[in-house]
PDB file of N, CA, C and O in Angstrom:
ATOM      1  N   UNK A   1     -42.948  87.621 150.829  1.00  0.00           N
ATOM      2  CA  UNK A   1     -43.733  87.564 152.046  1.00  0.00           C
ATOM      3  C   UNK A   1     -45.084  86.930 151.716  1.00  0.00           C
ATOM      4  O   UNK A   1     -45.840  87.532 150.953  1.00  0.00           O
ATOM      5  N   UNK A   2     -45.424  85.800 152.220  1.00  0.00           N
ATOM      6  CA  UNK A   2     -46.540  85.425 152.264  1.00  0.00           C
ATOM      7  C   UNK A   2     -48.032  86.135 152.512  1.00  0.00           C
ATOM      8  O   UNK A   2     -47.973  87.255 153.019  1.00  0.00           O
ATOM      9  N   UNK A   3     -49.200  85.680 152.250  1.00  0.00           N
ATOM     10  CA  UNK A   3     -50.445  86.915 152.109  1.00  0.00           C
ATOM     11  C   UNK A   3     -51.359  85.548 152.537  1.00  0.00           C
ATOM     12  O   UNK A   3     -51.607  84.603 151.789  1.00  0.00           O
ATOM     13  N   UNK A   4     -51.886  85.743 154.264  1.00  0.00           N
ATOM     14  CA  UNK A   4     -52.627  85.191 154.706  1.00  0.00           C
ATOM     15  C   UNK A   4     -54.294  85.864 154.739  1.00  0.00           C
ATOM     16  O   UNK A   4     -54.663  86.967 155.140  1.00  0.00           O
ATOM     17  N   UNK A   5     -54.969  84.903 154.243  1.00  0.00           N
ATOM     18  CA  UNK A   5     -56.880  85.148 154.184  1.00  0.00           C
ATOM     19  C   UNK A   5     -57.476  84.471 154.899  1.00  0.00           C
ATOM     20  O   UNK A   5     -57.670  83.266 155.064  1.00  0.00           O
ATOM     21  N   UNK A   6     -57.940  85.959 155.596  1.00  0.00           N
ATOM     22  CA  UNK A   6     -58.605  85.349 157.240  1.00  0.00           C
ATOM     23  C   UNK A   6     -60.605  85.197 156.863  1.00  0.00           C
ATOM     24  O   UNK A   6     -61.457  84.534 157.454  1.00  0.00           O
ATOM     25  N   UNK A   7     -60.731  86.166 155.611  1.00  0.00           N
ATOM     26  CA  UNK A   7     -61.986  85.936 155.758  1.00  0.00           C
ATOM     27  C   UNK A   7     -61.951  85.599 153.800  1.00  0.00           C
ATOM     28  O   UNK A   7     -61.187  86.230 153.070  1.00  0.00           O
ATOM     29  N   UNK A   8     -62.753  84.706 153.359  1.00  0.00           N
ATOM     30  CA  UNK A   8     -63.231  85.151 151.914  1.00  0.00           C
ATOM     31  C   UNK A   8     -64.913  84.881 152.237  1.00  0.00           C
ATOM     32  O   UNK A   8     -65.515  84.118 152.992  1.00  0.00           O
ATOM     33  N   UNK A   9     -65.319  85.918 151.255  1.00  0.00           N
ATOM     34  CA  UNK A   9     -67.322  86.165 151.259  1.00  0.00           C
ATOM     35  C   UNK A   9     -66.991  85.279 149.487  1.00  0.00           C
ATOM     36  O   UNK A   9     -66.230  85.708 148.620  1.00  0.00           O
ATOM     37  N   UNK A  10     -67.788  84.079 149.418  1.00  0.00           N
ATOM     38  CA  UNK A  10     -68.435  83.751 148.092  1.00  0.00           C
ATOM     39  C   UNK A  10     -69.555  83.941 148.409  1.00  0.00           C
ATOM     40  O   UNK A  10     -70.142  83.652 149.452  1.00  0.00           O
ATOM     41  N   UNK A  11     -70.156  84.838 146.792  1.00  0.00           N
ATOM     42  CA  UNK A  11     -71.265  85.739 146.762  1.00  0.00           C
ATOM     43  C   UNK A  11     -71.540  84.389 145.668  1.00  0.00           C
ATOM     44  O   UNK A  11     -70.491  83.985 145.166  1.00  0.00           O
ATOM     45  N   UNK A  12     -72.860  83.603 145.212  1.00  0.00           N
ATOM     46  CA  UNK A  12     -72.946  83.300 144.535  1.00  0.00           C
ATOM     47  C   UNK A  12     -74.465  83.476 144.107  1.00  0.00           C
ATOM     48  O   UNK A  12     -75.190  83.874 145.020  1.00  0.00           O
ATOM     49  N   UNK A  13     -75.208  83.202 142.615  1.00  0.00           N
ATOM     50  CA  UNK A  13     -76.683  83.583 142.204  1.00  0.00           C
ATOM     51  C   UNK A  13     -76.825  82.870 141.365  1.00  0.00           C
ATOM     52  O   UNK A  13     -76.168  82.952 140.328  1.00  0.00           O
ATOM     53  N   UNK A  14     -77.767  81.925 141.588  1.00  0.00           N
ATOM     54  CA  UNK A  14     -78.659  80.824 141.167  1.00  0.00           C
ATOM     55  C   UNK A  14     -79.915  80.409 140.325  1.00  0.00           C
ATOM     56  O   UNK A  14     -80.792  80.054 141.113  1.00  0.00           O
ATOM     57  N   UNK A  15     -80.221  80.344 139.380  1.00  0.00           N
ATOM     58  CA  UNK A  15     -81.034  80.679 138.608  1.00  0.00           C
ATOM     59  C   UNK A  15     -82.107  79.214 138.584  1.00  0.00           C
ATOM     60  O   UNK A  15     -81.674  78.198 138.041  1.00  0.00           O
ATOM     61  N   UNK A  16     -82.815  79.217 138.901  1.00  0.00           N
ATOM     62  CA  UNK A  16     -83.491  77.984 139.426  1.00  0.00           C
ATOM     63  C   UNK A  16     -84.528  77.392 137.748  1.00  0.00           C
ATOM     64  O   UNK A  16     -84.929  76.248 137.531  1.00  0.00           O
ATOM     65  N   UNK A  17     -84.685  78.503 136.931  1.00  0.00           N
ATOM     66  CA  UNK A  17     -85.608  78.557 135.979  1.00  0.00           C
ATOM     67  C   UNK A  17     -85.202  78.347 134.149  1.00  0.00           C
ATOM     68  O   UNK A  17     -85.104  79.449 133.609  1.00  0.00           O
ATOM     69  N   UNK A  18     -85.001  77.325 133.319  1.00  0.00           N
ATOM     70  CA  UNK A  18     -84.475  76.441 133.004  1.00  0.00           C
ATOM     71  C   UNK A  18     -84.476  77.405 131.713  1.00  0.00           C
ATOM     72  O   UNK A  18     -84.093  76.779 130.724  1.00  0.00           O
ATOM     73  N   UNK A  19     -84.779  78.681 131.449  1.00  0.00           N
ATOM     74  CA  UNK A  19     -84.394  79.671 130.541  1.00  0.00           C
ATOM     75  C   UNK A  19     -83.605  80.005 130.009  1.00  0.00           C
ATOM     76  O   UNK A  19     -82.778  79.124 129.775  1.00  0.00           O
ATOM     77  N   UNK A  20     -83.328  81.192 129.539  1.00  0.00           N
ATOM     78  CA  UNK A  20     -82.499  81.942 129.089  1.00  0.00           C
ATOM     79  C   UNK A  20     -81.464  82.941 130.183  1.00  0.00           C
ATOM     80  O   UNK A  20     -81.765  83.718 131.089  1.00  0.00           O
ATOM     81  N   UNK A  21     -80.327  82.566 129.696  1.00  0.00           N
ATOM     82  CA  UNK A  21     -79.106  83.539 130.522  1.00  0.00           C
ATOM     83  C   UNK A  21     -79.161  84.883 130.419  1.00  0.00           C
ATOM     84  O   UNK A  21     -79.848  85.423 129.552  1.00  0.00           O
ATOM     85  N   UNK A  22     -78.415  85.580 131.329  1.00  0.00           N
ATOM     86  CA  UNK A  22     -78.240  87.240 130.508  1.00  0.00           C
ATOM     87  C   UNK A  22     -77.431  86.850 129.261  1.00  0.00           C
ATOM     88  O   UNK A  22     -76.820  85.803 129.046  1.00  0.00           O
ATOM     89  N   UNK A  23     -77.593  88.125 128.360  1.00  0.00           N
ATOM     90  CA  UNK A  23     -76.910  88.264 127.120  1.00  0.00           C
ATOM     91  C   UNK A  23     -75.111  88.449 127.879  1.00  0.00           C
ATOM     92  O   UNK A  23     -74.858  89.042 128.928  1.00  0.00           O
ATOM     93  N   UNK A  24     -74.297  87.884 127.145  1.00  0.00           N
ATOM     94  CA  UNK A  24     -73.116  88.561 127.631  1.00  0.00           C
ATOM     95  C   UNK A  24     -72.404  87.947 128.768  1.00  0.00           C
ATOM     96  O   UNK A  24     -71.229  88.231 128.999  1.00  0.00           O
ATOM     97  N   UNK A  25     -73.276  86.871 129.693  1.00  0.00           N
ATOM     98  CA  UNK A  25     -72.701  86.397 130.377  1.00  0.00           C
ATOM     99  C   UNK A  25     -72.062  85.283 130.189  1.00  0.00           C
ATOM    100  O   UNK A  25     -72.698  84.281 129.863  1.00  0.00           O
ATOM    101  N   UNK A  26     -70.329  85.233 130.400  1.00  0.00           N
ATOM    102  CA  UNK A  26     -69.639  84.561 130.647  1.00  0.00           C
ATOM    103  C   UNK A  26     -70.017  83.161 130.766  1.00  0.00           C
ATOM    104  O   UNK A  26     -69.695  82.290 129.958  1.00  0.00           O
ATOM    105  N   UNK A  27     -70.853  82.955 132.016  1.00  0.00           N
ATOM    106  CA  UNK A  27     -70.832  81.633 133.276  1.00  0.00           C
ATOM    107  C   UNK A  27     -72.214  81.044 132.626  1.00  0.00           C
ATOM    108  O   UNK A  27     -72.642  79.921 132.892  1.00  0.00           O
ATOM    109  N   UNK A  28     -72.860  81.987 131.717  1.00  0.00           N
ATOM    110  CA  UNK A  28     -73.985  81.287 130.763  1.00  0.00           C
ATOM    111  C   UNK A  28     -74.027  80.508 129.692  1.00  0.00           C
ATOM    112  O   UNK A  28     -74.912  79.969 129.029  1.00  0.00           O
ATOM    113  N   UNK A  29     -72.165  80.608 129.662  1.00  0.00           N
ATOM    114  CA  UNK A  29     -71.575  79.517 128.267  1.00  0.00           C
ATOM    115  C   UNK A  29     -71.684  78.215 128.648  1.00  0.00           C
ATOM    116  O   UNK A  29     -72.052  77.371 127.830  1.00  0.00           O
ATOM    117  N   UNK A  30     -71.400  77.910 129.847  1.00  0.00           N
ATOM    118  CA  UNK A  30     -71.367  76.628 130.253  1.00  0.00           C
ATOM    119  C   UNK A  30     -72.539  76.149 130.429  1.00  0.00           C
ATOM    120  O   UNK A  30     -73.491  76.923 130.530  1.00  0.00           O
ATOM    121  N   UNK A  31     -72.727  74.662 130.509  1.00  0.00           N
ATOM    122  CA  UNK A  31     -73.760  73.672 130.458  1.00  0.00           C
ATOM    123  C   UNK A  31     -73.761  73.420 131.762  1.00  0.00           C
ATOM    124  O   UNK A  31     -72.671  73.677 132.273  1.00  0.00           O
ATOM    125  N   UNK A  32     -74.838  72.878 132.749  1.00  0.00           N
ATOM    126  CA  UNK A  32     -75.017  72.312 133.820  1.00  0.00           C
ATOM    127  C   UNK A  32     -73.622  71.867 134.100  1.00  0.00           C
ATOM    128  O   UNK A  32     -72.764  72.449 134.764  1.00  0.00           O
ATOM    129  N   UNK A  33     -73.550  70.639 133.424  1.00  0.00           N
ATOM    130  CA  UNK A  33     -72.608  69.246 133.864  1.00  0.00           C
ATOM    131  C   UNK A  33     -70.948  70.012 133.557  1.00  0.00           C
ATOM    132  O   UNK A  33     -70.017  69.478 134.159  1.00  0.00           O
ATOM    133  N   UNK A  34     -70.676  70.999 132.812  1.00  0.00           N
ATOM    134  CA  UNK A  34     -69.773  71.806 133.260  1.00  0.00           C
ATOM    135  C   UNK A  34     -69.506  72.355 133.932  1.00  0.00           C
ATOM    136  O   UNK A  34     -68.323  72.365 134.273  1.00  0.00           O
ATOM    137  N   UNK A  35     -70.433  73.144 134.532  1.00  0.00           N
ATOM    138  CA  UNK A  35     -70.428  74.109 136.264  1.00  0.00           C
ATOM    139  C   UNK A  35     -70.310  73.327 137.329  1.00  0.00           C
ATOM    140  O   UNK A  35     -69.716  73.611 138.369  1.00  0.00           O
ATOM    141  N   UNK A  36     -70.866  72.352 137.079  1.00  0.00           N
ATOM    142  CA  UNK A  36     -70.611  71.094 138.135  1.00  0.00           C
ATOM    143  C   UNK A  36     -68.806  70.531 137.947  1.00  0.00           C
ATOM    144  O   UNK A  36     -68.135  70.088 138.879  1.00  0.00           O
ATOM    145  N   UNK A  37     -68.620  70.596 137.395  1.00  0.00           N
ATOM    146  CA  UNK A  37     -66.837  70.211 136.789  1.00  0.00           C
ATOM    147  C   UNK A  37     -66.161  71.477 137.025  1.00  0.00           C
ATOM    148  O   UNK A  37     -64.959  71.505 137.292  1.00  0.00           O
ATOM    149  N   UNK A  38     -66.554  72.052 136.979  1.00  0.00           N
ATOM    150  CA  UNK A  38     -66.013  73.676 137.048  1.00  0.00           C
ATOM    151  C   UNK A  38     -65.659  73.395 139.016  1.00  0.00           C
ATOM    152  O   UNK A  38     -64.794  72.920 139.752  1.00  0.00           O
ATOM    153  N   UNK A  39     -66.550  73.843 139.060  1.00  0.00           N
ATOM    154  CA  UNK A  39     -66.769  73.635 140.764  1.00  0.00           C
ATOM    155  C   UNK A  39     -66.131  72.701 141.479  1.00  0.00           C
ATOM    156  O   UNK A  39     -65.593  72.919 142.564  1.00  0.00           O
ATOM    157  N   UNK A  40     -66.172  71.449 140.806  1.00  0.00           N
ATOM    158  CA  UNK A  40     -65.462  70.464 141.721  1.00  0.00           C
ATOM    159  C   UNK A  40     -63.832  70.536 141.722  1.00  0.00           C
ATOM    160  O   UNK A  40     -63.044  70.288 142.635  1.00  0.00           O
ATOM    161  N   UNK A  41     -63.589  70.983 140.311  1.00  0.00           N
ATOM    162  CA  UNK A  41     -62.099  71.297 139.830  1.00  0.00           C
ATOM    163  C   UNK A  41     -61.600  72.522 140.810  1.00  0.00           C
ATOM    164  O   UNK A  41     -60.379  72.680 140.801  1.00  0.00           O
ATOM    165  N   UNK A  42     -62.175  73.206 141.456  1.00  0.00           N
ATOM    166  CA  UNK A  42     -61.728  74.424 142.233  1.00  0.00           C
ATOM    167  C   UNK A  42     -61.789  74.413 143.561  1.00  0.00           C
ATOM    168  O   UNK A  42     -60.983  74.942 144.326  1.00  0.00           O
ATOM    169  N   UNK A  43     -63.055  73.614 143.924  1.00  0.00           N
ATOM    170  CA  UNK A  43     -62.640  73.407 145.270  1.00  0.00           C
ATOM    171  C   UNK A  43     -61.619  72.897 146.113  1.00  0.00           C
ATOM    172  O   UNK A  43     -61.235  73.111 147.263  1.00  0.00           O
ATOM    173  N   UNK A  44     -61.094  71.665 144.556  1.00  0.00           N
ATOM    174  CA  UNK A  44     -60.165  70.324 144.958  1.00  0.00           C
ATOM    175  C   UNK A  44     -58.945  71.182 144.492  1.00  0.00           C
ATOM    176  O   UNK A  44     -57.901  70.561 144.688  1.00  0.00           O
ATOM    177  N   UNK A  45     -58.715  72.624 143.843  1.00  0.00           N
ATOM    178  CA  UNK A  45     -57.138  73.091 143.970  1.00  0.00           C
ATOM    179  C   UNK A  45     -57.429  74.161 145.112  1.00  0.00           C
ATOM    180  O   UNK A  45     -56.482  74.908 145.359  1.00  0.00           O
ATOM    181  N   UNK A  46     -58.384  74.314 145.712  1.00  0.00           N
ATOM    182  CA  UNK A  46     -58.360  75.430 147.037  1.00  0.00           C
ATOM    183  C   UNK A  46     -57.893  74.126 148.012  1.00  0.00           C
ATOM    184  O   UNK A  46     -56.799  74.124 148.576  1.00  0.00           O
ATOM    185  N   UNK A  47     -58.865  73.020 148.137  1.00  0.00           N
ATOM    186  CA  UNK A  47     -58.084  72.373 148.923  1.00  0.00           C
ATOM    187  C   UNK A  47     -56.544  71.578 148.937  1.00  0.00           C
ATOM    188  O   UNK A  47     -55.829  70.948 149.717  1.00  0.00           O
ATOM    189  N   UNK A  48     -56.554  71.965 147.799  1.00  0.00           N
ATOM    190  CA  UNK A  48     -54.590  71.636 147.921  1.00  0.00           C
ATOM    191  C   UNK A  48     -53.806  72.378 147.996  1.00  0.00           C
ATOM    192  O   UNK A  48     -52.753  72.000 148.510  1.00  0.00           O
ATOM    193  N   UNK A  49     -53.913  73.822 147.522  1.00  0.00           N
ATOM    194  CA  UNK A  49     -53.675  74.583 148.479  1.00  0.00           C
ATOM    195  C   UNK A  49     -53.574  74.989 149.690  1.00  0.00           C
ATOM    196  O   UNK A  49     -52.707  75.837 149.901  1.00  0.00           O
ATOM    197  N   UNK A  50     -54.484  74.476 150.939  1.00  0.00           N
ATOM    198  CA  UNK A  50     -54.521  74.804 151.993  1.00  0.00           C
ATOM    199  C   UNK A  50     -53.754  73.756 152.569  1.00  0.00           C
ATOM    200  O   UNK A  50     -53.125  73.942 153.611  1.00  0.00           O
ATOM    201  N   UNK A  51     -53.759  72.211 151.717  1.00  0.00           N
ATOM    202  CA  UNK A  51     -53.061  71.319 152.152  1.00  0.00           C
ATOM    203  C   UNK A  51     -51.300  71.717 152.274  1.00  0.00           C
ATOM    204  O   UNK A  51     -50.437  71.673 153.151  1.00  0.00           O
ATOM    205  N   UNK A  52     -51.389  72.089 150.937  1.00  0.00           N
ATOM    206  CA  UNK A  52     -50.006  72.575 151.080  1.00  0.00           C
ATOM    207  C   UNK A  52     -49.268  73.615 152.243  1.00  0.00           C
ATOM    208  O   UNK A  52     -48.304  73.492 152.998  1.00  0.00           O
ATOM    209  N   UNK A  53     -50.179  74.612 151.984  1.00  0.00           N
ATOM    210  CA  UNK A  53     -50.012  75.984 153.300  1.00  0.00           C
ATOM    211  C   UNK A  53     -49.257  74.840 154.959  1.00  0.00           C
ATOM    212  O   UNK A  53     -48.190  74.851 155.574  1.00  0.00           O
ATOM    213  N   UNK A  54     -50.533  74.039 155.060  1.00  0.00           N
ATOM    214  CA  UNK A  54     -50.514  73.339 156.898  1.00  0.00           C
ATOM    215  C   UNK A  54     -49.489  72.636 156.843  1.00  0.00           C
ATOM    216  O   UNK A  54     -49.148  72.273 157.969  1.00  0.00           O
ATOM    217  N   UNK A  55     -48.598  72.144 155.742  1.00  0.00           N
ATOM    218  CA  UNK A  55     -47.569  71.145 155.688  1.00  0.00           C
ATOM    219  C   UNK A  55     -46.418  72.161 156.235  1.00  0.00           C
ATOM    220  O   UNK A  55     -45.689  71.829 157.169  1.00  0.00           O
ATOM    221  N   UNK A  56     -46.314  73.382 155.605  1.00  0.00           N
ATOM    222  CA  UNK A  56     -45.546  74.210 156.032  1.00  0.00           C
ATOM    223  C   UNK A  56     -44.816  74.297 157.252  1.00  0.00           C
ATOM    224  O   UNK A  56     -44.081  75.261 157.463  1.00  0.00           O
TER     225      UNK A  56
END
């Protein structure tokens, strides 16, 4: 049975100040120009996903 999502909340937090990460964080491994690749890589399989779903 299929599992339709009527709402998703992205919570996201932005660090504007060219410092230091928390200790421990994950998403602090990556470099700028990776999060940017990161991001574009996910939006473009959410949207093929949804592409796929409407073909249905």
């Amino acid at each position: 049975m299929p599992i339709e999502i009527k709402e998703l909340h992205i919570k996201a937090v932005i660090n504007q100040e060219g410092g230091q990460s928390p200790a421990g964080s994950a998403a602090g491994a990556a470099s700028a120009p990776d999060k940017g690749r990161i991001v574009a890589e996910c939006v473009e399989k959410v949207l093929e996903i949804l592409k796929q779903q409407n073909e249905r």
